[in-house]
C-alpha positions in Angstrom: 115.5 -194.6 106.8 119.4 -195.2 107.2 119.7 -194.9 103.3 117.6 -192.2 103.1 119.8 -190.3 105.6 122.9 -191.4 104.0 121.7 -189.9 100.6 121.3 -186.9 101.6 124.5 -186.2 102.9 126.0 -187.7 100.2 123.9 -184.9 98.4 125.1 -182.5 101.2 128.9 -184.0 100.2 128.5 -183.4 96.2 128.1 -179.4 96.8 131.0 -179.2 98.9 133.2 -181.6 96.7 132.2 -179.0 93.5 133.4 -175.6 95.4 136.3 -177.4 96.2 137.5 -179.1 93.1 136.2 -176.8 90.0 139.7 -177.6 88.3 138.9 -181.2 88.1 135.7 -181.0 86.3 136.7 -183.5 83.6 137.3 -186.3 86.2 133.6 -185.9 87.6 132.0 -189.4 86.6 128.3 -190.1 87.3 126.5 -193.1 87.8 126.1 -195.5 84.9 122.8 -197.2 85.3 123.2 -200.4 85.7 126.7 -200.7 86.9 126.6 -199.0 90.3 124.4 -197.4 92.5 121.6 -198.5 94.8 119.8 -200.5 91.8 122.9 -202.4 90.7 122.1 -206.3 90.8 124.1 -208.3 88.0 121.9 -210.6 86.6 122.1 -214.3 88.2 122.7 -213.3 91.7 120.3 -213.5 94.9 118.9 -210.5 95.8 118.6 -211.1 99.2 122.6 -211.6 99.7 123.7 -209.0 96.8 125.4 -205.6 98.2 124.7 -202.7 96.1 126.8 -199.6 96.2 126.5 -195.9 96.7 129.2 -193.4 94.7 130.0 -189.8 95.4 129.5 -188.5 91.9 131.9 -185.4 92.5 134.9 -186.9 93.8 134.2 -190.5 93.7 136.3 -191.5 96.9 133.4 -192.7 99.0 132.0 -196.0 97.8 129.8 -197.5 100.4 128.1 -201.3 100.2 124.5 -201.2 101.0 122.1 -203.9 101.3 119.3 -204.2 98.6 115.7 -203.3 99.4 114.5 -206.5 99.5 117.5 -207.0 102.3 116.3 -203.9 104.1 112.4 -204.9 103.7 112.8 -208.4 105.3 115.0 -206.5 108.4 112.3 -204.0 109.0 109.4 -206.4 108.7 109.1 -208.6 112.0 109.3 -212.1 111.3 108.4 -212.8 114.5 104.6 -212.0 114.2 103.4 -215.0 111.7 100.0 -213.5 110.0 98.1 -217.2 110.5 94.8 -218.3 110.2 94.0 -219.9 113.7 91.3 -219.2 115.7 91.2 -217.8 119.1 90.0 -220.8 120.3 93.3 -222.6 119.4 95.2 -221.0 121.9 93.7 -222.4 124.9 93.0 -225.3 126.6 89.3 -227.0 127.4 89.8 -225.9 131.0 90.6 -222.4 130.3 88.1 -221.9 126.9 85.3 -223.1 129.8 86.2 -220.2 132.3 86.3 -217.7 129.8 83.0 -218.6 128.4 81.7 -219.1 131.7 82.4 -215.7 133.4 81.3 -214.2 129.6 78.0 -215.4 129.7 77.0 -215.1 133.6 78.5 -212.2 134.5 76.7 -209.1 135.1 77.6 -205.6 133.9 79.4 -204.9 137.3 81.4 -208.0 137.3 82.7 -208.0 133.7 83.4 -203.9 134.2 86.4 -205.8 136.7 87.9 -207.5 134.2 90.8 -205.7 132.7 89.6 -203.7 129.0 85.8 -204.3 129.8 85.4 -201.3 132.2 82.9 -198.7 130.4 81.1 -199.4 127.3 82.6 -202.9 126.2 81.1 -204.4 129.5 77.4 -203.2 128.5 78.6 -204.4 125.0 78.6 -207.8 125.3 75.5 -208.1 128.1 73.1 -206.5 125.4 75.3 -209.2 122.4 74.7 -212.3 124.7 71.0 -210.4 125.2 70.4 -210.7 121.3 72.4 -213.4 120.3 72.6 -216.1 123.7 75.5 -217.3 124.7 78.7 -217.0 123.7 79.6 -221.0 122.0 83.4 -220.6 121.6 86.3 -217.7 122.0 86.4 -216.5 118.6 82.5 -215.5 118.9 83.4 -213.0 120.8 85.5 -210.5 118.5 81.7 -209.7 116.7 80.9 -207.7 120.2 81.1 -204.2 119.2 84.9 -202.5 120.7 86.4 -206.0 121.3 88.9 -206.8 118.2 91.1 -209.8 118.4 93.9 -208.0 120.4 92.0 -206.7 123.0 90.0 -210.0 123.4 93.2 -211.9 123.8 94.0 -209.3 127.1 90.7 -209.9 128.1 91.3 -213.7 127.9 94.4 -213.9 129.8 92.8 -211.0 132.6 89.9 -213.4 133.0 92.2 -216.7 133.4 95.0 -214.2 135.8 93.2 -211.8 137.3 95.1 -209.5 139.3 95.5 -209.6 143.1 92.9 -207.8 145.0 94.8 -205.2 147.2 92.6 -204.2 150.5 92.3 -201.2 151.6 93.5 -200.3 154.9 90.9 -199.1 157.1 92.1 -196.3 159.4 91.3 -197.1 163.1 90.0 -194.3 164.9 90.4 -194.1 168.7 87.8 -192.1 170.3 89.9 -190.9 173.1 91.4 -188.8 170.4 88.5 -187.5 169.3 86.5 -186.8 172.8 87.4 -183.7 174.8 87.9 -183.3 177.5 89.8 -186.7 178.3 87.7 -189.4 180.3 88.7 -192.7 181.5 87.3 -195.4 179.4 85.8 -196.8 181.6 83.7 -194.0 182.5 82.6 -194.4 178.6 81.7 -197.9 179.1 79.6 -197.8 181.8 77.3 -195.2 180.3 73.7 -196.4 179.9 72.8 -193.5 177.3 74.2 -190.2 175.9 72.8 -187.0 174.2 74.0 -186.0 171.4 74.1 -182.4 170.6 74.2 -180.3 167.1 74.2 -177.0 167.0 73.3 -175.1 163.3 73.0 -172.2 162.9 68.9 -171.4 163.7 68.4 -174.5 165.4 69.4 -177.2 168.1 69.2 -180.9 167.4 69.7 -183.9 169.9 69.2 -187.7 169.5 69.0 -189.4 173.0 70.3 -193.2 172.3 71.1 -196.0 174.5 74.1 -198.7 175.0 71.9 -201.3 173.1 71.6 -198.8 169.8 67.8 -197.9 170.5 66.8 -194.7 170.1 65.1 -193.0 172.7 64.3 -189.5 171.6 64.7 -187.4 168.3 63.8 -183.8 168.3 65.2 -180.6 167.2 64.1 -177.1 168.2 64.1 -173.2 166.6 66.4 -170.9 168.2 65.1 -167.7 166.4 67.2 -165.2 167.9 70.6 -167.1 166.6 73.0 -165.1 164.2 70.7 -162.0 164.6 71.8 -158.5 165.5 75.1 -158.1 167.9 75.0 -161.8 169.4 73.2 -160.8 172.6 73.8 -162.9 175.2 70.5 -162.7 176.8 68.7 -163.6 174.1 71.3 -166.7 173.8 70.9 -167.4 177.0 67.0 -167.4 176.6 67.3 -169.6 173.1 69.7 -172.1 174.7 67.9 -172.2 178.3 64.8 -173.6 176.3 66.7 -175.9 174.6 68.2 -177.6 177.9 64.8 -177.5 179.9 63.7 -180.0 177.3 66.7 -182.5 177.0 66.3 -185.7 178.4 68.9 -187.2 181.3 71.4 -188.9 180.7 74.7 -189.6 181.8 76.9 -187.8 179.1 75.8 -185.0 176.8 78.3 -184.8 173.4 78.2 -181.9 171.9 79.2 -181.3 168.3 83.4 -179.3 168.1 83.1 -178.2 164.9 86.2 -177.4 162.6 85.7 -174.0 160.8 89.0 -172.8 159.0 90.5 -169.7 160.5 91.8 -168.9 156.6 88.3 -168.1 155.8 87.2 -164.8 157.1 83.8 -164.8 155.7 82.9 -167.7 158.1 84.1 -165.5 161.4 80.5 -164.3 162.3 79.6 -168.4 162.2 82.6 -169.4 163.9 81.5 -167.0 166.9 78.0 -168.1 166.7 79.3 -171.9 167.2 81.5 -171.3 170.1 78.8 -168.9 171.9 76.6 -171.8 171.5 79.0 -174.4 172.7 80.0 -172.3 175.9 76.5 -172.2 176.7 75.6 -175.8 176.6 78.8 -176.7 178.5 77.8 -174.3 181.4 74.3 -174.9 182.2 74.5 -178.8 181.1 77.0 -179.1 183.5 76.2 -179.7 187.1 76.9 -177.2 189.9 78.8 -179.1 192.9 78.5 -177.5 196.4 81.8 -178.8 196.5 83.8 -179.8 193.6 84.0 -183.7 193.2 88.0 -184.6 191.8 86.3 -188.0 191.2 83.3 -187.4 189.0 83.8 -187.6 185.1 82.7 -184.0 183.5 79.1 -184.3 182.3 79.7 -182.4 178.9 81.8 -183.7 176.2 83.0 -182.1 173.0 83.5 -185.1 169.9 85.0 -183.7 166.9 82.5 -183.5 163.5 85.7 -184.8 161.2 85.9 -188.5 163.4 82.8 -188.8 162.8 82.3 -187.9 159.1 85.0 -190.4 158.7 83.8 -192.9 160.3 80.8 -193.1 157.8 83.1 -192.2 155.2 81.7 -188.7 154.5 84.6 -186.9 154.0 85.9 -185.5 150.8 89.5 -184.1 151.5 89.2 -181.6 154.4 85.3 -180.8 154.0 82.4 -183.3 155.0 79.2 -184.2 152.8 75.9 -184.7 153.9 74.7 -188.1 155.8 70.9 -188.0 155.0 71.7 -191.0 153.2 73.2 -193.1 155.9 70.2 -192.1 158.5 68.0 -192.9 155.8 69.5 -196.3 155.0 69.4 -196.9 159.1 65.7 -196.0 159.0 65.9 -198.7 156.2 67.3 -201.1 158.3 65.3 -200.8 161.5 62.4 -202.1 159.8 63.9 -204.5 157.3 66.8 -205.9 159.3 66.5 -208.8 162.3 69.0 -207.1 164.0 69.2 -203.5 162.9 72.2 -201.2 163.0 70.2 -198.8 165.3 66.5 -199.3 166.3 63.9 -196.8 165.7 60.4 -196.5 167.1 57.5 -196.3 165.1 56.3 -193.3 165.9 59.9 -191.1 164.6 60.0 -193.6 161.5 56.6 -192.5 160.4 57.5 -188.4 161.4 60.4 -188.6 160.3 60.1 -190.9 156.8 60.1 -188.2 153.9 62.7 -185.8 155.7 65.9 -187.2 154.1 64.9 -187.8 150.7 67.1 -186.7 148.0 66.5 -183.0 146.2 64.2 -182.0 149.3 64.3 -178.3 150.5 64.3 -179.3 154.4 66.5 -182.5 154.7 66.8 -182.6 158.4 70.7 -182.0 158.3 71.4 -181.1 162.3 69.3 -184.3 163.0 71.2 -186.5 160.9 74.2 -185.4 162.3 73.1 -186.0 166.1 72.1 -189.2 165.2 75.3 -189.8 163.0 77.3 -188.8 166.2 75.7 -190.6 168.9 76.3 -194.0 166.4 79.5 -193.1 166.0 80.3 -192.6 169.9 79.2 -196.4 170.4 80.6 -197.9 167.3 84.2 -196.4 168.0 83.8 -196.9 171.9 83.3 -200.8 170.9 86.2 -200.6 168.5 89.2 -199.5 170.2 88.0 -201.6 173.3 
């Protein structure tokens, strides 16, 4: 590439040297083959240490020495990649041909998809090759899998023998007094036998009554047909919410459900308003009326916040949560399969309950998955930051 370059501004060089010396036409020489130039090589000489020259043809003042193109060939070609005939097998030991071909032909699809270059297709690649063909017998066997060439099988070698360090990831602690509002000594939290746990949507009210031992006591959830209808009467509120009440169970803490609804969005104001009508509600007639105010006694009614606990099953996509039919489910799962189940479930609401949460269902339950998610989540993060 240098030579090129350096002939055409030699070119560049001849026009110039022509304006500028018309007079001295007679003294122009060009090149005699043979004698100079690029191609010169006198006969009897190695080509490999032989300088050639290049001559400006107009003015003949620049004579530079370049090296031959055999000279120039055996610079640009690496000398340090050797094209031999060994076998992939060559380059390792016993010891380390024996790992490779063990993880190669016991692995499954998951566990080879770790290894560095066998994530996607090559992975599935060599489980349906070893399906067809058995076991891999030696290293270079292994290049006739389909996407796996002798480069890439070498990286795939050395990642099998070095794998890389496995970083874990840091699980956020979540402190429920952060979450629970208002504040409450802990050990008000502790001594609880059982809590309700409250969902509001936005036609009905769901509540999962669970104990300190993770058994679940009660399930339901009830219409509220006069919710998000008309001018938000508070009577017929009241008379939606009053029936809801007069059939929770007692306990010692009710949790209700603090949604987080962006202010930004102004389409979701009319929601927003139903939510907090709803809340203010439950808070006042789930809350007991003291003849006399006792400083002493914890309130009854608790607000938990919907993001700890979409986090705390890992629900949470950026600022928005996803749906945890999938979790209860699993739990359902679990309570019958499982010695010692995350959360225990009678028969009676596995059997009602069963087919609510499948996948692709119209009616998925949603407000009773998330009073169940919530009351596990009250425990589980009660027990964890004690």
């Amino acid at each position: 590439m240098w030579v090129a370059r350096r002939c055409m501004s030699l070119i560049a060089r001849r026009g110039i040297c022509s304006k500028n010396k018309v007079a001295d036409k007679t003294t122009h020489t060009k090149l005699i083959p043979g004698q100079y130039g690029l191609f010169y090589q006198p006969q009897g000489s190695l080509p490999k240490l032989e300088f050639r020259y290049l001559n400006c043809t107009c003015c003949w003042r620049s004579r530079i020495p370049v090296a031959g193109f055999e000279t120039l060939n055996d610079t640009l070609s690496p000398s340090t990649t050797p094209c031999d005939d060994k076998s992939l097998d060559a380059y390792y030991t016993s010891a380390q041909r024996d790992v490779i071909l063990q993880l190669l032909n016991n692995a499954a699809e998951s566990e080879l998809a770790a290894v560095k270059l066998l994530r996607g297709r090559k992975s599935v690649n060599i489980v349906e090759y070893r399906t067809r063909n058995g076991p891999f017998k030696n290293l270079e066997s292994v290049i006739n899998v389909p996407l796996l060439k002798h480069k890439s099988a070498v990286i795939v070698f050395n990642s099998i023998l070095n794998p890389p360090e496995k970083k874990e990831k840091r699980k956020v602690k979540i402190q429920l007094a952060k979450f629970i509002r208002p504040e409450v000594e802990r050990t008000w939290l502790e001594d609880a036998n059982s809590i309700v746990s409250i969902v509001c949507g936005v036609n009905k009210i769901a509540w999962a009554h669970v104990d300190r031992g993770m058994n679940v006591l009660e399930w339901k959830h009830e219409d509220c047909h006069n919710f998000l209808k008309g001018t938000y009467m508070a009577s017929a509120y009241l008379d939606d919410i009053s029936s809801v009440v007069s059939h929770l169970p007692s306990a010692d803490f009710f949790v209700v459900e603090k949604t987080s609804i962006s202010l930004q969005n102004t389409a979701l104001y009319p929601v927003m308003a139903h939510m907090r009508t709803v809340e203010a509600m439950l808070f006042a007639l789930l809350e007991p009326c003291y003849t006399q105010p006792d400083i002493t006694a914890p309130p009854k009614v608790l607000n938990m916040m919907r993001t700890a606990v979409g986090r705390h099953f890992g629900l949470m996509v950026g600022e928005s949560r996803t749906s945890g039919a999938q979790a209860v489910q699993r739990m359902m799962t679990e309570s019958v399969t499982q010695k010692i189940p995350r959360v225990t479930f009678p028969h009676n609401l596995l059997v009602k309950y069963r087919n609510l949460f499948q996948m692709g269902g119209r009616r998925r339950g949603e407000d009773l998955c998330d009073a169940m998610l919530q009351a596990v989540a009250f425990y589980e993060l009660l027990g964890e930051s004690s």
